[in-house]
N, C-alpha and C positions, 0 to 999 in steps of 0.2 A: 153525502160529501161529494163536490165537484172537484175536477181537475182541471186545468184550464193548462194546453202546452202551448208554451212560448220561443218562438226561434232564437238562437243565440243574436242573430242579428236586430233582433227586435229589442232586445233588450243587455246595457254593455253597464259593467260595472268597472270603472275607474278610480282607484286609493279609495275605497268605500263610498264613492259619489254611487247615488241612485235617482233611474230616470225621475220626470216628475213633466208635467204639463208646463210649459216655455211658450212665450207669445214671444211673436216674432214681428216684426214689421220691415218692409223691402218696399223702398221709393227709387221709381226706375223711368228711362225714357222708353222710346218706341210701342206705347201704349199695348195694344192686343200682343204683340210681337215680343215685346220686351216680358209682357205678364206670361207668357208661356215660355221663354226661356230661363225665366225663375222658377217655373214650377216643374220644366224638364227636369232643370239639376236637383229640385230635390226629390223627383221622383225616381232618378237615375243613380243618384247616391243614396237612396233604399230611407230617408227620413223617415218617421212611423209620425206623416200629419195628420194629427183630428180634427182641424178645420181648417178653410181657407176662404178667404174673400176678397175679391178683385175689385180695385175698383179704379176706373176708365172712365173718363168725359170727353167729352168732345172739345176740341179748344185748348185742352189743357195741357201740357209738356211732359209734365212729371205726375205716374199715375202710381197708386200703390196694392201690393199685395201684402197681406195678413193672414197668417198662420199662425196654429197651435203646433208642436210638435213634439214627443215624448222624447226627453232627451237628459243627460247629463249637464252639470254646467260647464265642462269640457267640451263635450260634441256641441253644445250649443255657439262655444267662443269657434268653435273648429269650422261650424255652420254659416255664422257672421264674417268669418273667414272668406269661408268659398267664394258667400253670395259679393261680397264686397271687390272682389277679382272678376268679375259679370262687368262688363265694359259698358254697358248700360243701365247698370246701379248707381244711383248718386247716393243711397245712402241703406243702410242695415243693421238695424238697434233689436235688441233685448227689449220687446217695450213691457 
């Protein structure tokens, strides 16, 4: 038998919501700039992200970041929240 300990912050239970795997998608300007200040805030407000993927061209305006993130469907809307207050987000879906 394993034990596996879990921090309170890693894992939050709201009206019987339970985390689950949430994709996320974030279209932002300021290319390199703009994709690290997406992933400061979720790294600074403690997101528990399982994947991420950047993507940036050259030429182009509006570039996107994609993550996983263990999350409630609460902290998820609370998440599309934040990122959507990032002055160089045009846009942040539940995809």
């Amino acid at each position: 038998m394993s034990h596996t300990a879990v921090s309170p912050d890693a894992v939050s239970r709201v009206d019987g919501e339970f985390p689950t795997h949430r994709s996320v998608t974030v279209q932002m300007t300021g290319g390199l700039d703009g994709a690290h200040r997406v992933i400061t805030m979720l790294r600074t407000r403690r997101y528990h992200v399982r994947d991420l993927t950047v993507s940036i061209r050259e030429g182009v305006v509006v570039s996107e970041v994609r993550c996983t993130v263990v999350s409630t469907t609460t902290d998820t809307a609370l998440l599309l929240e934040r990122l959507r207050r990032i002055p160089i987000v045009v846009a942040a879906d539940n995809a």
